[in-house]
C-alpha positions in Angstrom: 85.1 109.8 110.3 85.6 107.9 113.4 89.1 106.7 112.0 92.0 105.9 114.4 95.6 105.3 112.5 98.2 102.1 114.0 101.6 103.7 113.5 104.4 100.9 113.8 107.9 100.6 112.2 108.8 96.8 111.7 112.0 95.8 111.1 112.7 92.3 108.5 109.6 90.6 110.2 105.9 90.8 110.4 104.2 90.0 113.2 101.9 86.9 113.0 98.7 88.2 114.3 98.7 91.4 112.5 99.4 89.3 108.9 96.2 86.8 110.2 93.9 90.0 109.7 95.6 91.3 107.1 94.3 88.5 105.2 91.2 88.3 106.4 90.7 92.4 105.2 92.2 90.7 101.7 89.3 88.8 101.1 86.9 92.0 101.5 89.2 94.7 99.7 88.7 96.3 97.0 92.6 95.1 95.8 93.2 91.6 96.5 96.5 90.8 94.0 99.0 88.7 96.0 101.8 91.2 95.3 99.7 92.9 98.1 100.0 90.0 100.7 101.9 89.6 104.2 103.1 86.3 102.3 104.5 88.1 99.2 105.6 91.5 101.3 107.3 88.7 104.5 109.1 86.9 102.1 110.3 90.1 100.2 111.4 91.9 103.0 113.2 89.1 104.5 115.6 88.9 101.6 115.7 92.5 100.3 114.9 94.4 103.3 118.1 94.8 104.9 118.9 98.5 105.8 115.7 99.6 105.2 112.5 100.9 107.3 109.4 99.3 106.7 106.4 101.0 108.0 103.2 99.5 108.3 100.2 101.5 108.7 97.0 99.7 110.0 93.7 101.9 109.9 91.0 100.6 111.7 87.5 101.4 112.5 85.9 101.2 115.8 89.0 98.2 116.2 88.0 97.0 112.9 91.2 96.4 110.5 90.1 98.3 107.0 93.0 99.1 105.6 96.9 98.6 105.3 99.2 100.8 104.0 102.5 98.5 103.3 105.2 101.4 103.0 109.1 101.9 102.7 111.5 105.0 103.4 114.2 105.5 101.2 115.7 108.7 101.6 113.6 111.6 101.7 110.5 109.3 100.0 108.4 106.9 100.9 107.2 104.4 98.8 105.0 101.1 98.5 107.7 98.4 99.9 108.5 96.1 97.3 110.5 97.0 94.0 109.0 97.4 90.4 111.4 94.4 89.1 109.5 91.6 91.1 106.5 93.0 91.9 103.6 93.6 89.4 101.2 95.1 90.9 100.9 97.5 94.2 98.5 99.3 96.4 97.3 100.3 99.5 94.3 97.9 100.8 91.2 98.5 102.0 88.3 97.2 102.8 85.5 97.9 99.8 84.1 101.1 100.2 86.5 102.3 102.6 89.1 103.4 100.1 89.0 107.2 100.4 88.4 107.1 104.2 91.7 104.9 104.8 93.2 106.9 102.3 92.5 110.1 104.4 93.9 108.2 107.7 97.5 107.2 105.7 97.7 110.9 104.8 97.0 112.4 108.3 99.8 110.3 110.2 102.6 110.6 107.3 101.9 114.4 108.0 103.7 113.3 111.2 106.9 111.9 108.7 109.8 113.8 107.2 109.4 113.4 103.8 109.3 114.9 100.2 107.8 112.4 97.8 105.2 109.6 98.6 105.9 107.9 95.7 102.9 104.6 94.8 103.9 102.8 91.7 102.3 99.8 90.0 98.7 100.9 90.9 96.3 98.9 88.9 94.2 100.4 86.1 90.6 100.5 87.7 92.0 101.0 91.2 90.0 102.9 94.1 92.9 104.6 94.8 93.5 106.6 92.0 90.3 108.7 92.3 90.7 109.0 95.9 94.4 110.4 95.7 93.3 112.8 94.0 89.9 114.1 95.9 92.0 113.7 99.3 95.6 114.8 98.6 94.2 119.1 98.4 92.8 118.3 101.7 96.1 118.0 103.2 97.8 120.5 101.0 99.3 117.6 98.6 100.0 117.8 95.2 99.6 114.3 93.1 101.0 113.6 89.5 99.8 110.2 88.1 101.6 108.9 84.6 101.5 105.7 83.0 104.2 103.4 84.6 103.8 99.9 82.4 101.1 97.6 81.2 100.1 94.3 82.0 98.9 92.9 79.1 95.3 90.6 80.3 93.2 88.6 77.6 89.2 87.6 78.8 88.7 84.5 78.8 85.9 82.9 76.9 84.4 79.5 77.5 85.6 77.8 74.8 89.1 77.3 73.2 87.3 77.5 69.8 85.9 80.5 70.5 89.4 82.0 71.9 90.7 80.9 68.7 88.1 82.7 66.7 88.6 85.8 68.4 92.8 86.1 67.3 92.9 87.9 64.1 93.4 85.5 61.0 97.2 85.7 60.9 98.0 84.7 64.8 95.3 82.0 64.6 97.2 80.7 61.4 100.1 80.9 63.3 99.3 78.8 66.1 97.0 76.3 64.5 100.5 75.8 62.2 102.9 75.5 65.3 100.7 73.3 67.7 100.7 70.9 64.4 104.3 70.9 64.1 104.8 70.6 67.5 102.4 67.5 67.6 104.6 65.9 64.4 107.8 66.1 66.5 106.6 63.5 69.2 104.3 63.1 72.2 103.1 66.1 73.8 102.3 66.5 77.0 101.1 69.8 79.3 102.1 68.3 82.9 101.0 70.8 85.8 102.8 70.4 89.3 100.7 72.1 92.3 101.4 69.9 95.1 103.6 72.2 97.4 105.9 70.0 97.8 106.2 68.8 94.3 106.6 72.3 93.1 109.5 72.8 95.2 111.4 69.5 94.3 110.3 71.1 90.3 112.0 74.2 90.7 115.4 73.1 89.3 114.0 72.4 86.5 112.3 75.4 85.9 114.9 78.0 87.0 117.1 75.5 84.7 114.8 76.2 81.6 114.6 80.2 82.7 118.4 80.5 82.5 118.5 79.1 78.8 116.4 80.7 77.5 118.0 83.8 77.3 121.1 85.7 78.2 119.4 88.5 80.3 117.3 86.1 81.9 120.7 84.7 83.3 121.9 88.1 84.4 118.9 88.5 86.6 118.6 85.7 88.2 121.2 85.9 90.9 122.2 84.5 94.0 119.7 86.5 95.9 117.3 86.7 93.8 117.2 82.6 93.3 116.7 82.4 97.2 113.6 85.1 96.7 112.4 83.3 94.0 112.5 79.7 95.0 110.9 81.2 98.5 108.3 83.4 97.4 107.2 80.3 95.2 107.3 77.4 98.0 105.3 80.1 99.7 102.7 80.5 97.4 102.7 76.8 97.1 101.3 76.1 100.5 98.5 78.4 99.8 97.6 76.6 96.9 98.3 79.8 94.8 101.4 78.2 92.5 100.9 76.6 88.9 104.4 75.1 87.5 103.1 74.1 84.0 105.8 71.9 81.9 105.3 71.5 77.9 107.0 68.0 77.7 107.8 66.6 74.6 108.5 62.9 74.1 108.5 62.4 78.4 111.2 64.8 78.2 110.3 68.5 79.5 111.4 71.5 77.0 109.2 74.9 78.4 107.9 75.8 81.9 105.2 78.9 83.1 104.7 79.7 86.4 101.1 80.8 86.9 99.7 82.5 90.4 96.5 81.9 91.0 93.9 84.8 92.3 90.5 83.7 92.4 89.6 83.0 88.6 92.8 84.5 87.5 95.5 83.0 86.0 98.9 85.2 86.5 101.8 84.5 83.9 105.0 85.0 86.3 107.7 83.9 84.8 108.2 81.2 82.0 111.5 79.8 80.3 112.5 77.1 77.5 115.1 75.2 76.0 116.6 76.8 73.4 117.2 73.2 71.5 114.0 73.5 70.8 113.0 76.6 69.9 112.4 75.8 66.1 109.7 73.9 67.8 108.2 77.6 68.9 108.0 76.0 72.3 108.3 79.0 74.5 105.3 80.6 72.8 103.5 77.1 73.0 103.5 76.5 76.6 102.2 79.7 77.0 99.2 78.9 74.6 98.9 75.9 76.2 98.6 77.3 79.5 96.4 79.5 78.1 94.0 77.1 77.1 94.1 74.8 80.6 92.7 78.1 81.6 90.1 78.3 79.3 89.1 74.9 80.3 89.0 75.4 84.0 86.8 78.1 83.4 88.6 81.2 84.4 87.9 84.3 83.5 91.1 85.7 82.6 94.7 85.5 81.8 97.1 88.2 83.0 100.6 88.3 81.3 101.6 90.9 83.9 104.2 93.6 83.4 105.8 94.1 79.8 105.2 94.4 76.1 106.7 91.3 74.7 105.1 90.4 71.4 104.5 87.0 72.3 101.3 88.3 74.2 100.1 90.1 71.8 100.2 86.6 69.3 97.7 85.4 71.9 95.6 87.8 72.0 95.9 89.8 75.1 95.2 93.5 75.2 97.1 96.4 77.2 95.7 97.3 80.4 98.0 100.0 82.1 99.5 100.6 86.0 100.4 104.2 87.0 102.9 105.4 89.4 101.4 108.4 91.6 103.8 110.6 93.1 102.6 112.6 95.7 104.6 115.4 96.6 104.3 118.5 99.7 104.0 121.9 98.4 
């Protein structure tokens, strides 16, 4: 196949001019999600990656980067490098139309690695990969088990609020019609977006301040570390243009926050939090709808609500769309 594999193992850092063409393949792959970036995996790795291996694979073509394998070891596995709490989505990239042939040149060096289990979670429904794993894996004397691992609930977007409305079934566009009115009795309301990179970071406290009181668990998970993740990964983002921090303000005074990533005419629901004085006011399902419909407006073609089955997506209207985890295993 005229395939040559780049073997490296990179410790806590990425070099500069291998992460350059990394985003240039990004832009011709087949899966472009952000989660798969040397932004997202750089600032990951620099805060989680302690004590780990990170190996890189780079497949090229005649000197041509098409694909990038961005893998772990942990133990006696491998794994997509990232963790399933903070990252939605995962895959190896390739350039379109390449998928099984990079596929084929990952498999051939790890038959140089010690290991068990190759384990790929968070592989999007509708991926290349999943039909590639398994024409390739006999080849090499693999056996690959693919299950269910989560959904992301996603909603398509139409072109016109009135016509997302319309398509909610009569109860949830009761609902809503009845909560944007009593939210519009209460006082002013205002959907403020922040995008500027710097104004997103100075917005953060906010935000994270709104996350935490909105619920207890929320606290729990939002530690130390993963604040300085968090408030990195977003500033990040920010200078890529990729970063949405959308307030619901309510008489000048904000009372809900989403954080939307943006990948080309996708909107990605992150994270999201409220204040809990006002949750009569359904504001935590409001700024959502709201968001929702700044989307609709801008004319995107979807909303993605990413990992989970809360039932607040499902009140908008979104529909599951599932991500498997693919363990590949030596016989």
């Amino acid at each position: 196949m005229g395939y040559t594999v780049g073997y490296s193992v990179v410790r806590e850092e990425l070099e500069p001019a291998f992460c350059e063409e990394w985003r240039a393949l990004l832009t011709r792959a087949s899966m472009n999600k952000l989660f798969a970036s040397p932004t997202w995996l750089r600032v990951w790795w620099q805060e989680f990656g302690a004590g780990r291996d990170l190996i890189l694979l780079s497949v090229r073509n005649g000197g041509e980067l098409v694909g990038v394998a961005p893998l772990m070891r942990d133990g006696d596995r491998l794994c997509f490098a990232g963790d399933t709490e903070i990252c939605d989505y995962m895959d190896f990239i390739a350039a379109a139309g390449e998928e099984e042939a990079v596929l084929s040149a990952v498999l051939r060096s790890l038959g140089e690695e010690p290991w068990q289990e190759l384990v790929l979670w968070a592989v999007p429904d509708g991926s290349p990969t999943l039909e590639a794993l398994k024409a390739v894996s006999p080849r090499f004397g693999l056996r690959v088990d693919i299950e269910t691992e989560d959904v992301c609930p996603q909603l398509d977007l139409p072109s016109t609020w009135s016509e997302y409305l319309a398509s909610l079934d009569r109860k949830d566009r009761h609902e809503l019609r009845r909560k944007l009115r009593k939210l519009g009795q209460a006082g002013e309301v205002e959907l403020e977006t922040v995008d500027e990179p710097a104004a997103v970071v100075a917005a953060l406290d906010d935000f994270l301040r709104l996350y935490r009181e909105s619920r207890s668990d929320k606290v729990a998970f939002m530690t130390e570390q993963m604040e300085r993740f968090f408030r990195a990964i977003v500033s990040a983002l920010a200078a890529e243009g990729r970063v949405e921090l959308i307030f619901l303000n309510l008489g000048g005074v904000r009372v809900a926050a989403v954080l939307c990533f943006c990948e080309g005419g996708e909107s990605l629901l992150y994270n999201s939090g409220y204040d809990p004085n006002y949750a009569y006011l359904s504001v935590g399902l409001l700024s959502k709808a709201l968001a929702l419909r700044k989307a609709i407006e801008e004319g995107k073609s979807r909303f993605d609500f990413l990992r989970g089955h809360e039932p607040y997506k499902y009140d908008l209207g979104a529909k599951d769309v599932p991500v498997y985890r693919c363990t590949v295993r030596r016989k």
